[in-house]
N, C-alpha and C positions, 0 to 999 in steps of 0.2 A: 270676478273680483280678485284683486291681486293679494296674495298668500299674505300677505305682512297685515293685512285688514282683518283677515281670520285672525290674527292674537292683539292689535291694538284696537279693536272695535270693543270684544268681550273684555279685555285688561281692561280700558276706561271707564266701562257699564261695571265693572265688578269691583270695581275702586269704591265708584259713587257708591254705588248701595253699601258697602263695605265702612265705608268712612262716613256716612250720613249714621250707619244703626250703631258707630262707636260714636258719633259726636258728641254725646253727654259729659262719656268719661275720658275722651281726648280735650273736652274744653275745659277742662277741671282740670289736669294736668299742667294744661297750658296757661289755663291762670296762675297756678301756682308757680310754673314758671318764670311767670313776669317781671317776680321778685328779682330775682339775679339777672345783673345787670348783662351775663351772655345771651338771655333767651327773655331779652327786655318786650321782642316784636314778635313772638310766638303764637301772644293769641292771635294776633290778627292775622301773622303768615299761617294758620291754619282753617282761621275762616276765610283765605281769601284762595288757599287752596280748595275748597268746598265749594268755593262761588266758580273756581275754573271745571272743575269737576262736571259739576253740573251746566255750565255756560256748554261744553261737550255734551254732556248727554242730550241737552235738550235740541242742538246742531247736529247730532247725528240723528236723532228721531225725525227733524224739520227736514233735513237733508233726503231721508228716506220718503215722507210725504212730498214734499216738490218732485221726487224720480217717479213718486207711482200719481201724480196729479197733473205735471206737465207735458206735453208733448208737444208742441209748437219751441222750436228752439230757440226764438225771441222770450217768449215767457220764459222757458224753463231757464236763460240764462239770468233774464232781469229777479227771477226767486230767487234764486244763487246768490247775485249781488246784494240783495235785500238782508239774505240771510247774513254775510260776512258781515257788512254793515250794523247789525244788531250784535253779534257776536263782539265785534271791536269795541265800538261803545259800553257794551256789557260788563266787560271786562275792564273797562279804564273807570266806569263808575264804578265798581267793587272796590277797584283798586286805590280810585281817590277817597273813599268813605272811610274805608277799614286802615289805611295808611295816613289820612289827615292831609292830604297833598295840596297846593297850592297852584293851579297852571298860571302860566304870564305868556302869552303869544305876542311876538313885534315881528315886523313885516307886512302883518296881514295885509297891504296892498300888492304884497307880490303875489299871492293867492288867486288874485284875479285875474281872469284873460282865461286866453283860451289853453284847454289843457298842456302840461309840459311834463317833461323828462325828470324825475323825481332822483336827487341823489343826498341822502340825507346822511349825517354823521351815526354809528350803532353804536351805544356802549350797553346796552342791556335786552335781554327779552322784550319786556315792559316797553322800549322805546316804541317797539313796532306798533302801536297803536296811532303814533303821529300822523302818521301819514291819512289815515284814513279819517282821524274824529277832527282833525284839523283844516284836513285838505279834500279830500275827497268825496267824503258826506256836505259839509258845504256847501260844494260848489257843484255838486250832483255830477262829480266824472267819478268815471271806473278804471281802477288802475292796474295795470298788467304787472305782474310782479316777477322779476329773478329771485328766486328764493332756494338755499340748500337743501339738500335730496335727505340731510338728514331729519328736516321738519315733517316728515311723510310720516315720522311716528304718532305724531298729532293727529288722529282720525278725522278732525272739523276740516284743520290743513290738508289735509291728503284727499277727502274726500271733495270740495267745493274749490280748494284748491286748484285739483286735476278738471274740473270740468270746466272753470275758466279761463281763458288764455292767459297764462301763469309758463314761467321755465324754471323746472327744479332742477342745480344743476350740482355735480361733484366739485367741493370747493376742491379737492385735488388737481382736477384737471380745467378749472373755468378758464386757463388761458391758451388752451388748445381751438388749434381750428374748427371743431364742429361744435362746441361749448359758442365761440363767437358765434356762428351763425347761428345756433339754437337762440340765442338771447337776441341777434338780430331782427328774427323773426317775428320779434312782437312788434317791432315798428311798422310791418306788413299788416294792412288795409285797418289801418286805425279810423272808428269812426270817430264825430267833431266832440263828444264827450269823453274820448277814451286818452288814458296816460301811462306812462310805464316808470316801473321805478326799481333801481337796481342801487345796492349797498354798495360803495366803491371801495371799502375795505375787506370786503368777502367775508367777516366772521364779527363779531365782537369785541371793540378796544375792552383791552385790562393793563392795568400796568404789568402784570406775569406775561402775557401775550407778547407784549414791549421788549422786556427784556430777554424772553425766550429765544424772539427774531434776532434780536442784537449779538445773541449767543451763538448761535446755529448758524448764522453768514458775519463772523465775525473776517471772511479774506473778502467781503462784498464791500469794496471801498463805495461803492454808488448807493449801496443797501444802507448803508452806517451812514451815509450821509445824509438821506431820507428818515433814517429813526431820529437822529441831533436836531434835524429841520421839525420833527413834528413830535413832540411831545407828549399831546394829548389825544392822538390820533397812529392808527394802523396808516402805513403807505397804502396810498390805492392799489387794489389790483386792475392793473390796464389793461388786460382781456378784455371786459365785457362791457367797461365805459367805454372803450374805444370804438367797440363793437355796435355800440349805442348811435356814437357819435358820427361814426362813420355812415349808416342808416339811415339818422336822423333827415327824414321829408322836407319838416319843416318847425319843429318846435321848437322852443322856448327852453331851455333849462333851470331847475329851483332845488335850490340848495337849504338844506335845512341842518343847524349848531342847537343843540342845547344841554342843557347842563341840569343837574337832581336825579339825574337815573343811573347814578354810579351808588346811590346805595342799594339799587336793586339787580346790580351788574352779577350778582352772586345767591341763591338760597341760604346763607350764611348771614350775608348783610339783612335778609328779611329778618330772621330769628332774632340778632341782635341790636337791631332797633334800627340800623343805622338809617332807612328811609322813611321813619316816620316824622312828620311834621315837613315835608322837604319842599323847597319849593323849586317849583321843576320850570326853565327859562328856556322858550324854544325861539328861535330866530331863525326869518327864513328870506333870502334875497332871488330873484330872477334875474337872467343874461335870457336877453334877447337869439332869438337863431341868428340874427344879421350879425353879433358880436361874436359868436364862435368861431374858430378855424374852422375852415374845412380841408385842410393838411394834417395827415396821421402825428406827423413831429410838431407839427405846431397847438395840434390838441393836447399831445401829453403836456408839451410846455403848459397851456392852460389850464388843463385840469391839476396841474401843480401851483398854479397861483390859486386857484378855486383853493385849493385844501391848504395853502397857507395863512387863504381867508377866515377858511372856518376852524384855522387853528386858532389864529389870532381872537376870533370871536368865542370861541369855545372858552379860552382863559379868562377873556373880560369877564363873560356870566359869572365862568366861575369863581371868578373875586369877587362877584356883588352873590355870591349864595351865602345864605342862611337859613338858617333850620323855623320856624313860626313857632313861638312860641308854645310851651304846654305839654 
């Protein structure tokens, strides 16, 4: 078992019980709370830390019965999937309950077909459940993830994570050559339900994020001219899209914009209301494999039209968001 498991297994187990035998006098608090308009979304940012809490403990105990139940490495992976699967949905219904959320999906015919190359816009933790309650439970594929090395804090994540073919990788270094073929690798012997999906931003749009970048390569005439082009959006990182694409067998690519998960881009926005009532707009289109370049320069060129797509689109949503009433 790797050393980091010995403190984020007992840290998460010792939370829950911890914050379950306070819940009485932590929800009393946090009603009181409510009043002020800072810590308008307290109660429910604390029961909905209670429902992640536990959504963990109950995925590390599953986690441990699937290890001491399976042995055929078909079963033991199809439990794995099953479990992620309940865990995603688990957490997006908590999420929609206690936060009053609103979903709207368009596109859904590009959902269909045969599995693809997943590259979805990130502006928040919370997003990552798209992919899976929209796309992937659905349509019954399993999808291979690029995911950062720093989510290995997450026991659920580290533990079912590492047993699926998953690549954690250091956003410092994902545009190095063994980072590309680490991520490559997932394209290697996909079966006809399996998909891969890599964030082509590498971390989190914020507008601090934004302006940070802007800051830190302020002599990057190329850099500077990618932040002015994209507004609502981090520049891709071309390491591992490229990496992807260069790979790619034979699939499909699916692009996924949406817009209400900027008030949960922060624990801050939880506390002060800003995601409650939200209604959260995801839009998702397909490009065929026959539409792709298959030229390293002519894919960047593209996946720079791709993100000016889902810039453009990202803005539309967000001029028709409104908060639901209540």
């Amino acid at each position: 078992m790797p050393l980091r498991r010995l403190v984020s297994i007992p840290l998460f187990l010792t939370l829950t019980v911890l914050l379950t035998a306070l819940a009485p006098a932590l929800l009393l608090i946090a009603l009181v709370a409510t009043a002020l308009p800072r810590f308008r979304g307290a109660l429910p940012t604390l029961l909905f830390i209670l429902g992640y809490l536990w959504c963990e403990t109950i995925g590390i105990v599953t986690a441990l019965l699937i290890w001491l139940r399976y042995r055929r490495r078909a079963d033991f992976l199809a439990a794995n999937y099953r479990l992620q699967c309940w865990w995603a949905n688990a957490l997006k219904a908590i999420a929609e309950k206690l936060f009053r959320l609103n979903f709207e999906v368009r596109g859904s015919d590009a959902l269909e077909g045969p599995p693809a190359i997943l590259l979805p816009r990130h502006a928040s933790i919370a997003d990552t459940i798209i992919p899976m309650v929209y796309y992937a439970i659905p349509q019954k594929i399993r999808l291979r993830y690029v995911l950062k090395k720093e989510l290995l804090i997450d026991p659920c994540l580290d533990i079912v994570g590492n047993r699926l073919p998953n690549y954690f990788v250091d956003r410092g270094g994902q545009d190095s050559e063994s980072a590309r073929q680490g991520v490559a690798t997932l394209l290697s012997d996909l079966d006809s339900n399996e998909g891969v999906l890599i964030y082509p931003e590498g971390t989190r749009f914020s507008k601090a994020k934004h302006t940070a970048l802007r800051i830190r390569y302020a002599d990057s005439t190329e850099l500077q001219a990618q932040l002015a082009r994209w507004q609502r959006l981090l520049p891709p990182r071309l390491g591992g899209s490229l990496a992807l694409l260069q790979a790619n067998p034979d699939r499909d690519l699916l692009f996924c914009a949406h817009s209400g998960f900027e008030g949960s881009s922060h624990f801050s926005n939880l506390i002060n209301g800003s995601w409650m009532n939200a209604r959260i707009r995801i839009q998702f289109w397909r490009i065929p494999y026959t539409q792709v370049p298959k030229e390293e320069e002519a894919q960047t060129g593209f996946l720079f039209e791709q993100w000016d797509r889902m810039e453009q689109t990202v803005e539309a949503l967000q001029n028709e968001q409104e908060p639901l009433p209540g």
